[in-house]
mmCIF file as Biopython writes it, N, C-alpha, C and O atoms, coordinates in Angstrom:
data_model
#
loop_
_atom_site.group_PDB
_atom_site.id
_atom_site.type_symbol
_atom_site.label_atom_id
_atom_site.label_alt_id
_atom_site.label_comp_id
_atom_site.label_asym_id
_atom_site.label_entity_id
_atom_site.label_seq_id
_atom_site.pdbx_PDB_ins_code
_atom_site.Cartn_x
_atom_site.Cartn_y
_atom_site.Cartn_z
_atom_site.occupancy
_atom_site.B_iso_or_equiv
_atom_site.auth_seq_id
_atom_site.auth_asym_id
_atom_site.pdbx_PDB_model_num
ATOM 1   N N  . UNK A ? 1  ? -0.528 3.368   -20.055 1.0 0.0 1  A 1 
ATOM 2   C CA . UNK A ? 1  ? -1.462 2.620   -19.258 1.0 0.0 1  A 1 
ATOM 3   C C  . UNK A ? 1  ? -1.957 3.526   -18.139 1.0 0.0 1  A 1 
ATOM 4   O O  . UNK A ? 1  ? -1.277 4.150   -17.325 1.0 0.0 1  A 1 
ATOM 5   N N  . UNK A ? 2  ? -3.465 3.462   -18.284 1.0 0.0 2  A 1 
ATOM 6   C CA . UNK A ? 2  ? -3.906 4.088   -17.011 1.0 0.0 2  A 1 
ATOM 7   C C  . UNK A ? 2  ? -4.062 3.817   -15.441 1.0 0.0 2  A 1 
ATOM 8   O O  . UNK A ? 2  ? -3.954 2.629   -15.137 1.0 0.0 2  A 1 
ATOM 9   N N  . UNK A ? 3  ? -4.274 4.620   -14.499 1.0 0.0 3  A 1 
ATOM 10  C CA . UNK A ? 3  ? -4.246 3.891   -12.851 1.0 0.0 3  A 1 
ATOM 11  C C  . UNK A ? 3  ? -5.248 3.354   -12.596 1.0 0.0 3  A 1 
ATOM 12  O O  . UNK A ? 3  ? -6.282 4.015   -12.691 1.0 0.0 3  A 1 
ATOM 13  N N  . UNK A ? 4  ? -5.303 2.125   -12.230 1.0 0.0 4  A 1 
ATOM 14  C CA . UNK A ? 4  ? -6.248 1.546   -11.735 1.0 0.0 4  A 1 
ATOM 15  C C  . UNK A ? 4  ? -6.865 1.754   -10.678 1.0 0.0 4  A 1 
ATOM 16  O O  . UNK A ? 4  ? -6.453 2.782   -10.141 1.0 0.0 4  A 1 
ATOM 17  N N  . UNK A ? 5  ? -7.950 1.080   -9.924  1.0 0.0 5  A 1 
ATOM 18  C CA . UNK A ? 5  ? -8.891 1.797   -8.796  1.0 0.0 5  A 1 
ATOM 19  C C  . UNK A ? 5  ? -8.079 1.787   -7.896  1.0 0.0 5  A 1 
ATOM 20  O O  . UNK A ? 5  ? -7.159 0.977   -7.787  1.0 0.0 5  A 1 
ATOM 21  N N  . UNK A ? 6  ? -8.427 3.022   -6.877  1.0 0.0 6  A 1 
ATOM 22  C CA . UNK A ? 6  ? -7.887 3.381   -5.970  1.0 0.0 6  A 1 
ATOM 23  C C  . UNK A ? 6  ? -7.379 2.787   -4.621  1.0 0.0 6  A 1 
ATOM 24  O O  . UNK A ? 6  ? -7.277 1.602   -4.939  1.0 0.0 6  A 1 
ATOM 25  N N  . UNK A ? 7  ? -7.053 2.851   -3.514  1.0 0.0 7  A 1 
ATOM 26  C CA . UNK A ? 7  ? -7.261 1.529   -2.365  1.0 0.0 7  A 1 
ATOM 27  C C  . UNK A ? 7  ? -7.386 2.764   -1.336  1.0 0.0 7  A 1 
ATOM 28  O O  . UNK A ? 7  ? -6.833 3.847   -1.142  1.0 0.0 7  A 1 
ATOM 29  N N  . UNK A ? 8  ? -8.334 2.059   -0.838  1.0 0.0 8  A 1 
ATOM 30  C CA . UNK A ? 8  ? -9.366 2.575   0.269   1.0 0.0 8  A 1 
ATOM 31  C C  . UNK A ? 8  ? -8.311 2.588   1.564   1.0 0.0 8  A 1 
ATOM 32  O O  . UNK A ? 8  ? -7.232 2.029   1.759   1.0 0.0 8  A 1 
ATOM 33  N N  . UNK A ? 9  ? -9.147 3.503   2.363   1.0 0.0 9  A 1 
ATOM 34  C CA . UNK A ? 9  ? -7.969 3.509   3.704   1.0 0.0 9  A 1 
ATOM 35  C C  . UNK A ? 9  ? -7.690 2.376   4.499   1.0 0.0 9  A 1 
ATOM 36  O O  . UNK A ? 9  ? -6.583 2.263   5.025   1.0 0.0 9  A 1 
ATOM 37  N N  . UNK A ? 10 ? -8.533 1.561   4.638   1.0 0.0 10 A 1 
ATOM 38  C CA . UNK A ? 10 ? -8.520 0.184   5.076   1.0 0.0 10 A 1 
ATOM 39  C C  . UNK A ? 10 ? -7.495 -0.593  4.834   1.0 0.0 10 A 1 
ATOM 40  O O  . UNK A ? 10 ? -6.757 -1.067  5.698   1.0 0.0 10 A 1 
ATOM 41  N N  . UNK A ? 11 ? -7.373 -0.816  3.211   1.0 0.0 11 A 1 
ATOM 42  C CA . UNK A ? 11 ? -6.519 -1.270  2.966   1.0 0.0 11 A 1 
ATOM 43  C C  . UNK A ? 11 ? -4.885 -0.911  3.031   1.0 0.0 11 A 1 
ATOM 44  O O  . UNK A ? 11 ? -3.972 -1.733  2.964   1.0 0.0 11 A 1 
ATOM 45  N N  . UNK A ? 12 ? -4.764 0.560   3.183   1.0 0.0 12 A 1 
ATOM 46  C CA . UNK A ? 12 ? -3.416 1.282   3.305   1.0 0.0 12 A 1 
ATOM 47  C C  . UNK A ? 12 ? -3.320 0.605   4.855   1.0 0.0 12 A 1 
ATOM 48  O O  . UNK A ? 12 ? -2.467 -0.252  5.085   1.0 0.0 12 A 1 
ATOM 49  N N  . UNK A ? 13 ? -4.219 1.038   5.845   1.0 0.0 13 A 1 
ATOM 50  C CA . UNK A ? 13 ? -3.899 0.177   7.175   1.0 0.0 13 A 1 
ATOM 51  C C  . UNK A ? 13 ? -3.410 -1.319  7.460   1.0 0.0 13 A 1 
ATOM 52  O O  . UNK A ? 13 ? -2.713 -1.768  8.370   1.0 0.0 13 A 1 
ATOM 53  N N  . UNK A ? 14 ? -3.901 -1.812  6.575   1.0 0.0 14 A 1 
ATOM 54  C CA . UNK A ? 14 ? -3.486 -3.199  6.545   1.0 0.0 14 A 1 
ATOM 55  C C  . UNK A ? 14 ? -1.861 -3.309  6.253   1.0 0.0 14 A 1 
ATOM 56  O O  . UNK A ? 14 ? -1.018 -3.631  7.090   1.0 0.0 14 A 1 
ATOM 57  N N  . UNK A ? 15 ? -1.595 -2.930  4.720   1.0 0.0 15 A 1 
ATOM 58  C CA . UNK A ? 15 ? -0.548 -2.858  4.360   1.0 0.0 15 A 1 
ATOM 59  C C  . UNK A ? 15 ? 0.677  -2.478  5.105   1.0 0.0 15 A 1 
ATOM 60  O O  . UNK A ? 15 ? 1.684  -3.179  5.006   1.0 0.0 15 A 1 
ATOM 61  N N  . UNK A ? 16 ? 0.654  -1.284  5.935   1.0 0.0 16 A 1 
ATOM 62  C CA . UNK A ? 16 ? 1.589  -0.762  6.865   1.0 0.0 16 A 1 
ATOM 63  C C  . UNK A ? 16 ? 1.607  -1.610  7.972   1.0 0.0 16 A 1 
ATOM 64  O O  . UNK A ? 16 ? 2.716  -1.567  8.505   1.0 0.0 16 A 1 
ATOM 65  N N  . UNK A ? 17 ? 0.552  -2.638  8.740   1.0 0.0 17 A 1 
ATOM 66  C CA . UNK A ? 17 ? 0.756  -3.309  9.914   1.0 0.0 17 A 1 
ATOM 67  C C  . UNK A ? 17 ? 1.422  -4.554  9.608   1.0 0.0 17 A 1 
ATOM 68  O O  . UNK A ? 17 ? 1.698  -5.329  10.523  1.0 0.0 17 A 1 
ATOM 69  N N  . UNK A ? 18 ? 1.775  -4.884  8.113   1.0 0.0 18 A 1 
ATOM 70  C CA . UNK A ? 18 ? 2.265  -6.044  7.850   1.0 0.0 18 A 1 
ATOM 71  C C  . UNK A ? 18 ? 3.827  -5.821  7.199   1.0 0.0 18 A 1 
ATOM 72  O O  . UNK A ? 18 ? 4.621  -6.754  7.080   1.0 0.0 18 A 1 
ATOM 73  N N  . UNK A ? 19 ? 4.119  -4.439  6.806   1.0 0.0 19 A 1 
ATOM 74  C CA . UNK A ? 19 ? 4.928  -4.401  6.156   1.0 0.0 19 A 1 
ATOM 75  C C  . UNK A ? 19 ? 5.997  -4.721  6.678   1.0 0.0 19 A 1 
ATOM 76  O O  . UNK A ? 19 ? 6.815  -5.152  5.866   1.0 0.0 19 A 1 
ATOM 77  N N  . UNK A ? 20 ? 6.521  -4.665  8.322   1.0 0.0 20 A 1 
ATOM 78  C CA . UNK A ? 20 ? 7.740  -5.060  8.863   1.0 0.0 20 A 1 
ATOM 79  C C  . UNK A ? 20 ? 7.953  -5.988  8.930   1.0 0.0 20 A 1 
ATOM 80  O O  . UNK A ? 20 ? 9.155  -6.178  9.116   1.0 0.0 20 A 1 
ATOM 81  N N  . UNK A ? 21 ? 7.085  -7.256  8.850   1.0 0.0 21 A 1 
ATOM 82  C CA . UNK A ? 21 ? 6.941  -8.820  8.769   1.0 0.0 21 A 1 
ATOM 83  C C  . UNK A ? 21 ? 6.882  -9.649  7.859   1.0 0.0 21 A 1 
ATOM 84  O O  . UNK A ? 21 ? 7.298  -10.806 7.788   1.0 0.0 21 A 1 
ATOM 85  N N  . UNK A ? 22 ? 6.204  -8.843  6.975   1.0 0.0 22 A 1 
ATOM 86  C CA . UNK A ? 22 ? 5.740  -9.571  5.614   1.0 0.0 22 A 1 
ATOM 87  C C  . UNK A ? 22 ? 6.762  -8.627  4.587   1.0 0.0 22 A 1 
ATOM 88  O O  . UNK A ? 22 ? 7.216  -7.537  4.934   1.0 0.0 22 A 1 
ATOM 89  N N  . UNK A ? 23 ? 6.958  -9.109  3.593   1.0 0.0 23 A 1 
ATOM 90  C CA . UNK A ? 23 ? 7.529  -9.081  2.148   1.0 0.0 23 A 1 
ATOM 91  C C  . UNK A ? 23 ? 6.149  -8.258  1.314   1.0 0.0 23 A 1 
ATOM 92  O O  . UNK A ? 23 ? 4.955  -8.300  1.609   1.0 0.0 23 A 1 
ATOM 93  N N  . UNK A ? 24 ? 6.808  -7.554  0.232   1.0 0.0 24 A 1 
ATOM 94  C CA . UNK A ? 24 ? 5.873  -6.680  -0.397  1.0 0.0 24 A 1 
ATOM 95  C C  . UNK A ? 24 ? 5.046  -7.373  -0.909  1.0 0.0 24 A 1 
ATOM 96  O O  . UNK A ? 24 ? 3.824  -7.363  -0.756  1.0 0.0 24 A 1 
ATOM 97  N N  . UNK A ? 25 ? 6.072  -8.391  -1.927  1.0 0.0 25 A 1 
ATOM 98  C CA . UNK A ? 25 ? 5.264  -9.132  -2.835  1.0 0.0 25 A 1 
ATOM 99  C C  . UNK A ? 25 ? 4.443  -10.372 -2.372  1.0 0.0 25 A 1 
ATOM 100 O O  . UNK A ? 25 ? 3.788  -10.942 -3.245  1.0 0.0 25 A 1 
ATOM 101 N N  . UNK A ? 26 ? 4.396  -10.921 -0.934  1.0 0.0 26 A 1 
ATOM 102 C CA . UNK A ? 26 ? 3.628  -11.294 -0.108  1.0 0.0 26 A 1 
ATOM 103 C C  . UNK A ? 26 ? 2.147  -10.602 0.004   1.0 0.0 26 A 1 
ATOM 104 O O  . UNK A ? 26 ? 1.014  -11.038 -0.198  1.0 0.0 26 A 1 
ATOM 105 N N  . UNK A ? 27 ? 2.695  -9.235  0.447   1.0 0.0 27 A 1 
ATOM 106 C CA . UNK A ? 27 ? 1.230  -8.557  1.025   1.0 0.0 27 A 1 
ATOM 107 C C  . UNK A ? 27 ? 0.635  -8.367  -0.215  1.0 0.0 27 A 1 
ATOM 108 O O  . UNK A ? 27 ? -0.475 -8.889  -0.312  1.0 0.0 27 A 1 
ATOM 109 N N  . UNK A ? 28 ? 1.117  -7.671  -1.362  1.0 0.0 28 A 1 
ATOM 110 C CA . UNK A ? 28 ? 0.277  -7.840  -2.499  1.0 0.0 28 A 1 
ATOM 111 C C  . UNK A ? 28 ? -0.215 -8.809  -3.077  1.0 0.0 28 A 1 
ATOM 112 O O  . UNK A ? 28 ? -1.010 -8.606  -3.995  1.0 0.0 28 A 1 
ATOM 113 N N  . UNK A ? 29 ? 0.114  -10.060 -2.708  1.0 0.0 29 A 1 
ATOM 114 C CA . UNK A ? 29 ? -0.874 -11.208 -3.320  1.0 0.0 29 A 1 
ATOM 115 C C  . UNK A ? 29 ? -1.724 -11.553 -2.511  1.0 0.0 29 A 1 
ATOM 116 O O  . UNK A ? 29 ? -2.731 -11.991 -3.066  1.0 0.0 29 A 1 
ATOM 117 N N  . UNK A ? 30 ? -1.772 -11.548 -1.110  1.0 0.0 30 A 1 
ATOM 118 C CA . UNK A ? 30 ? -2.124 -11.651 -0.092  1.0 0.0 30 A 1 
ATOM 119 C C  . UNK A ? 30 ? -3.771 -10.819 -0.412  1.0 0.0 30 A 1 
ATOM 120 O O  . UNK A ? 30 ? -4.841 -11.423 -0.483  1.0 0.0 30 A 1 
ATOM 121 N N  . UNK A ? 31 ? -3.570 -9.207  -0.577  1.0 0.0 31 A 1 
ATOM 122 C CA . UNK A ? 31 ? -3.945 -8.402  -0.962  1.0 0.0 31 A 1 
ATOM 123 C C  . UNK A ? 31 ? -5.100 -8.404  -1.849  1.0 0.0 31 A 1 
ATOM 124 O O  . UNK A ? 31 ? -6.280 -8.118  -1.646  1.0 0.0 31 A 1 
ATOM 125 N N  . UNK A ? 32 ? -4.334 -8.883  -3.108  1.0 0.0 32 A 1 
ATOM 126 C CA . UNK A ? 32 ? -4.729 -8.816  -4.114  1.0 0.0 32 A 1 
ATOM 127 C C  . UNK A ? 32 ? -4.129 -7.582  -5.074  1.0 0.0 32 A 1 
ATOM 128 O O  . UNK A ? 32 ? -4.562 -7.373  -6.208  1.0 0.0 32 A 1 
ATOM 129 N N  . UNK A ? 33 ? -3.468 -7.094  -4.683  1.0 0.0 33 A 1 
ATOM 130 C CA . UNK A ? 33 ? -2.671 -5.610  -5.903  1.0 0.0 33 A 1 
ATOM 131 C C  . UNK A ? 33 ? -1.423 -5.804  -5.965  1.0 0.0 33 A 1 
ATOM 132 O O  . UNK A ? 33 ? -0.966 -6.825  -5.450  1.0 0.0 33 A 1 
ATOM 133 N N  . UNK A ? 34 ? -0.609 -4.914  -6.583  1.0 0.0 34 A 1 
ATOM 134 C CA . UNK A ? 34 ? 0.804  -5.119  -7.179  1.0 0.0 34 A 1 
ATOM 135 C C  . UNK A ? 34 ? 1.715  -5.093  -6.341  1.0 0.0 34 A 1 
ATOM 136 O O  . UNK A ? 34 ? 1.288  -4.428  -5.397  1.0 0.0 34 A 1 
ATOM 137 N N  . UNK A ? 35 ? 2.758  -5.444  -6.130  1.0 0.0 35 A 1 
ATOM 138 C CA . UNK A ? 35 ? 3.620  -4.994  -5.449  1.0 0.0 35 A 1 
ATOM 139 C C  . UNK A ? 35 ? 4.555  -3.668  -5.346  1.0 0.0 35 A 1 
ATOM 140 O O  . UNK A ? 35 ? 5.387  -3.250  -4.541  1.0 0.0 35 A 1 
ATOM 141 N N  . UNK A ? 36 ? 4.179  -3.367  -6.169  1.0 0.0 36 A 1 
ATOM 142 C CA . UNK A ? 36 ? 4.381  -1.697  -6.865  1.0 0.0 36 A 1 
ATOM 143 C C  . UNK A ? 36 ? 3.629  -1.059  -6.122  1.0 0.0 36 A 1 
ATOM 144 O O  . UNK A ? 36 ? 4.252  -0.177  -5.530  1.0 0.0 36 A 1 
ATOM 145 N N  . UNK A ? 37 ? 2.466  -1.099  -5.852  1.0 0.0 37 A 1 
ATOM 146 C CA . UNK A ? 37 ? 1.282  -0.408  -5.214  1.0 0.0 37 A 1 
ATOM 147 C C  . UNK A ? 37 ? 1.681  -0.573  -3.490  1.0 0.0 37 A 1 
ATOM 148 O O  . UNK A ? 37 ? 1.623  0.348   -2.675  1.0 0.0 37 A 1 
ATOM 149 N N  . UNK A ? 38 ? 2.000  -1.677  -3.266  1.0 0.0 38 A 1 
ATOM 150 C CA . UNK A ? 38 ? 2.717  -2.203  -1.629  1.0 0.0 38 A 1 
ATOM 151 C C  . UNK A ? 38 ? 3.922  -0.898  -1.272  1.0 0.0 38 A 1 
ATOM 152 O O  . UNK A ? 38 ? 4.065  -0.086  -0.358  1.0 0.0 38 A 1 
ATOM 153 N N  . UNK A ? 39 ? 4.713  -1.257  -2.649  1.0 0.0 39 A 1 
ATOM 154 C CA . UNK A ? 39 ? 5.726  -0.619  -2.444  1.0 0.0 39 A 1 
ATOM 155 C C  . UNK A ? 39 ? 5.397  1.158   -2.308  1.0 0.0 39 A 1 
ATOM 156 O O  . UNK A ? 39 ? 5.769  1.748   -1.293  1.0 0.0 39 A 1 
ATOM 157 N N  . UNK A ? 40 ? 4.873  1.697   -3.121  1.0 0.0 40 A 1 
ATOM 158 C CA . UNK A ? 40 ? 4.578  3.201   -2.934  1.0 0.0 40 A 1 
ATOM 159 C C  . UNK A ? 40 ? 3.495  3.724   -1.806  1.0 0.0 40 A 1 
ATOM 160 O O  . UNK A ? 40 ? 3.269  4.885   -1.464  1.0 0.0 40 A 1 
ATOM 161 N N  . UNK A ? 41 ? 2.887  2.473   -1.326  1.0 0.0 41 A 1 
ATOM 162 C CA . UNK A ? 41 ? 2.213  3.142   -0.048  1.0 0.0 41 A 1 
ATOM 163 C C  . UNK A ? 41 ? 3.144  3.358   0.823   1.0 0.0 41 A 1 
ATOM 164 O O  . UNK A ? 41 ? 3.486  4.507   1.101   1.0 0.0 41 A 1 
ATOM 165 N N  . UNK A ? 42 ? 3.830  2.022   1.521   1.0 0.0 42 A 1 
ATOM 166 C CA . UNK A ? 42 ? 4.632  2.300   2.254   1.0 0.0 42 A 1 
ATOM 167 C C  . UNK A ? 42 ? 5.523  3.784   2.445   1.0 0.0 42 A 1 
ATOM 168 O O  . UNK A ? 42 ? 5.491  4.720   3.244   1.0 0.0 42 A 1 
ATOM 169 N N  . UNK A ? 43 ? 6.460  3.361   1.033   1.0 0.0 43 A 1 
ATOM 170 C CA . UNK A ? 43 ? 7.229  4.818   1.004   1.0 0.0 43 A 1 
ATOM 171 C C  . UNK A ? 43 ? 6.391  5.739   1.310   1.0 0.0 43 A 1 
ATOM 172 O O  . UNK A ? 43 ? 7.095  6.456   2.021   1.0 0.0 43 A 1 
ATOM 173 N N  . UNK A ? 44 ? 5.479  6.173   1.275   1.0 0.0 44 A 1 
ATOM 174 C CA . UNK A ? 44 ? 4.523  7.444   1.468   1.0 0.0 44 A 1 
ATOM 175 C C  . UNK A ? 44 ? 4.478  7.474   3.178   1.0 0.0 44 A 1 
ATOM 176 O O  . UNK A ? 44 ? 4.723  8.456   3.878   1.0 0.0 44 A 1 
ATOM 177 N N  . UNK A ? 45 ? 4.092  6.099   3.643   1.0 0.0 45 A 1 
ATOM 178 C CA . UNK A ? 45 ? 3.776  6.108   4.703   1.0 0.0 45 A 1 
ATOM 179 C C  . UNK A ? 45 ? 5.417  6.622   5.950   1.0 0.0 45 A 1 
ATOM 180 O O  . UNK A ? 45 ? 5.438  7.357   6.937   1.0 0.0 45 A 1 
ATOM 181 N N  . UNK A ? 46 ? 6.451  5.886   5.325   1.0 0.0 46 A 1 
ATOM 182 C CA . UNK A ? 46 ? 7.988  6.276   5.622   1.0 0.0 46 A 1 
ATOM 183 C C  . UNK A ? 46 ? 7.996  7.777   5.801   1.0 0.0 46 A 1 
ATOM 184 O O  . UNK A ? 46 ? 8.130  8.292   6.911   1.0 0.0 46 A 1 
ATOM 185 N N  . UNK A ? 47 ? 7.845  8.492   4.647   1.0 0.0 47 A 1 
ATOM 186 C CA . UNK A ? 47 ? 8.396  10.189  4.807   1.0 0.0 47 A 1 
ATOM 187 C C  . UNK A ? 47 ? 7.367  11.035  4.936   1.0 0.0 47 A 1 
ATOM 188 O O  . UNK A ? 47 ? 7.578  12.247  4.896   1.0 0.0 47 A 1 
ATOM 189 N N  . UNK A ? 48 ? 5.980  10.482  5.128   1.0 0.0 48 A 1 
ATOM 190 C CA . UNK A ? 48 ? 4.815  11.684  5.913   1.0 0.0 48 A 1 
ATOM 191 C C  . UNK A ? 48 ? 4.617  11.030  6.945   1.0 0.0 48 A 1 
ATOM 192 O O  . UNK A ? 48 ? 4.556  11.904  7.810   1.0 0.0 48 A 1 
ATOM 193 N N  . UNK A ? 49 ? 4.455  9.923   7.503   1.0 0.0 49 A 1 
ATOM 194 C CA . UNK A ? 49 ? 4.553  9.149   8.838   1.0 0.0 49 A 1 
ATOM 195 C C  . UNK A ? 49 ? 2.709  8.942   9.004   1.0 0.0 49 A 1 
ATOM 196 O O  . UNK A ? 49 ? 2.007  8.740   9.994   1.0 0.0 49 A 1 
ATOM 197 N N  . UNK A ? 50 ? 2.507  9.044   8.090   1.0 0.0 50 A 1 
ATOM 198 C CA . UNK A ? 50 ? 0.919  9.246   8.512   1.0 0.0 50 A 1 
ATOM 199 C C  . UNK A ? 50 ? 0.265  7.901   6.986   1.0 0.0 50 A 1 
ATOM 200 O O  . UNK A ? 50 ? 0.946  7.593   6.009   1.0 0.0 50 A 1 
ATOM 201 N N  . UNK A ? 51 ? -0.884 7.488   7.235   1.0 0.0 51 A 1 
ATOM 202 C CA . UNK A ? 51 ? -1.742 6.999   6.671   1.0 0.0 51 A 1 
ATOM 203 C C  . UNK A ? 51 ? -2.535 7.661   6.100   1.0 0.0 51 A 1 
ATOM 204 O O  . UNK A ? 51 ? -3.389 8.330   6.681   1.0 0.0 51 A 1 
ATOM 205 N N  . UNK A ? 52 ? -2.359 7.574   4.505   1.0 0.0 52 A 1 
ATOM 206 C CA . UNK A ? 52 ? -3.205 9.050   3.477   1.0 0.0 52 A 1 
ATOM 207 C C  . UNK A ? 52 ? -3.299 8.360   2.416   1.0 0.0 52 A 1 
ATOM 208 O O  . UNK A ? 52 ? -2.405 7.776   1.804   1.0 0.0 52 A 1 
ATOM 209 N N  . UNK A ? 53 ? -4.637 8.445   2.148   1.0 0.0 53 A 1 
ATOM 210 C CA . UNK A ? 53 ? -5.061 8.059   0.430   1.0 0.0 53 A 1 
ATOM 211 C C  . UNK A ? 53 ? -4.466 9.402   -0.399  1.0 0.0 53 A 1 
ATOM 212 O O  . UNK A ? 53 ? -4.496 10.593  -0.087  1.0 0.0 53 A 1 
ATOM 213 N N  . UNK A ? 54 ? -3.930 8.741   -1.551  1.0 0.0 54 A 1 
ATOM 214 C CA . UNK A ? 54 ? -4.146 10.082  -2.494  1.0 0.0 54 A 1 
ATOM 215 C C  . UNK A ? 54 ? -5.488 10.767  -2.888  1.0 0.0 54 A 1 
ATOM 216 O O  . UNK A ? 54 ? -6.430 10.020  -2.624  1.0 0.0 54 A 1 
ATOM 217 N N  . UNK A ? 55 ? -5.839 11.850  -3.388  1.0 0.0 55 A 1 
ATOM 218 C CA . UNK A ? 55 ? -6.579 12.554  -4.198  1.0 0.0 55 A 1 
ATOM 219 C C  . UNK A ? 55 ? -6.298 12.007  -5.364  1.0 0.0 55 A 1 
ATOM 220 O O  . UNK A ? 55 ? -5.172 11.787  -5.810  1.0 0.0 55 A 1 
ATOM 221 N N  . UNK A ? 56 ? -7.677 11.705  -6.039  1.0 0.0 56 A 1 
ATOM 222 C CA . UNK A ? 56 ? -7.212 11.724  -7.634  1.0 0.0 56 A 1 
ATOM 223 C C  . UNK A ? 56 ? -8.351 11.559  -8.020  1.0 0.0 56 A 1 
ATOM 224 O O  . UNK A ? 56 ? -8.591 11.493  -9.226  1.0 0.0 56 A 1 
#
C-alpha cells in the first residue's frame, strides 16, 4: 500500500498543541487521518524538537 497525501505544516502544528491533552486516536478523528500518522508526527516532533514536514 502506498502513502497517502501528505499533511501540510498547519496541520503538524495543530497536532503537537493537542497532543499533551488529547489522545492520538482523538486528534486523528478530530483531524481527519490515522492515528498512525498522529502517532509518527509526534515522535518526530519528540527527538528533533522542531516542527518538519517530510520531503517526499
Amino acid at each position: 500500500m502506498g502513502r497517502g497525501l501528505p499533511v501540510c505544516q498547519e496541520m503538524h502544528q495543530r497536532i503537537i498543541q493537542q497532543f499533551e491533552n488529547v489522545p492520538k486516536r482523538q486528534i486523528g478523528r478530530i483531524l481527519g487521518i490515522s492515528p498512525s500518522t498522529v502517532h509518527n508526527i509526534i515522535k518526530r516532533f519528540k527527538e528533533s524538537g522542531q516542527i518538519s514536514v517530510r520531503k517526499g
